[in-house]
N, C-alpha and C positions, 0 to 999 in steps of 0.2 A: 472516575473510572474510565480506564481505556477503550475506545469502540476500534471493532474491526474495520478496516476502510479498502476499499480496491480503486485506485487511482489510475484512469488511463492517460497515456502522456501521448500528445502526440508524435506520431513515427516514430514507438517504441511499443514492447508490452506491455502488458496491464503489470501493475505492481499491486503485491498486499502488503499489508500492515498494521499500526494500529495509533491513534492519534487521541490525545486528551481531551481536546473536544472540537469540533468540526469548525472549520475555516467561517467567520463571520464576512458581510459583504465587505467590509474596509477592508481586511486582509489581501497581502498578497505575497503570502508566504502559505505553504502548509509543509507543518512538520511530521513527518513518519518515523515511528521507531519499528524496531523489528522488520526493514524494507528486505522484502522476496520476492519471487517470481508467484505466481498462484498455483504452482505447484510444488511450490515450498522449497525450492532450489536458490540459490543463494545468484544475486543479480551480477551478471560479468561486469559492469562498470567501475563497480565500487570495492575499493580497496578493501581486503582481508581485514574483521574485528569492528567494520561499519557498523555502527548498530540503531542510529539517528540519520534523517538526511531530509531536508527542507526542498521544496521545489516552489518555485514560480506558479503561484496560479496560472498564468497569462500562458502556460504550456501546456495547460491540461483542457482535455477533452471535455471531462466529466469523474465524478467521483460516485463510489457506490458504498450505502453502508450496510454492512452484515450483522446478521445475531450471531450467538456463541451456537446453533443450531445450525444455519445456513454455511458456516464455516466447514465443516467436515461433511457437508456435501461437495463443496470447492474444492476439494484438496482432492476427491473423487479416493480410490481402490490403489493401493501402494502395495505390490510387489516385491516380495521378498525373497 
């Protein structure tokens, strides 16, 4: 089962997504699918139809993990 995950990268925004199961200590990869901004807008770096994207531990801050509750507080009041 997929958990929701918010990865801070350094000198960049926080990214969401959701990853199969969280980075063990040997790893030094973590993979994201579904990678967004936390407001659910689609990341400018990454090319159109991305829908997978691996990052370097050794680049991140920290990682947060979320329940399917704590989620749709993150995404906050959308405007229509």
């Amino acid at each position: 089962m997929a958990q929701t995950v918010i990865i801070h990268i350094q000198g960049e925004d926080a990214v969401m997504g959701e990853v199969e199961q969280l980075p063990a200590p040997t790893d030094v990869l973590v993979t994201l699918t579904n990678p967004r901004r936390i407001d659910g807008k689609d990341l400018y770096y990454l090319a159109e139809g991305v829908v997978t994207v691996a990052w370097p531990l050794h680049r991140l801050n920290f990682i947060e993990i979320t329940s399917a509750r704590d989620e749709d507080e993150i995404m906050g009041f959308v405007r229509e």
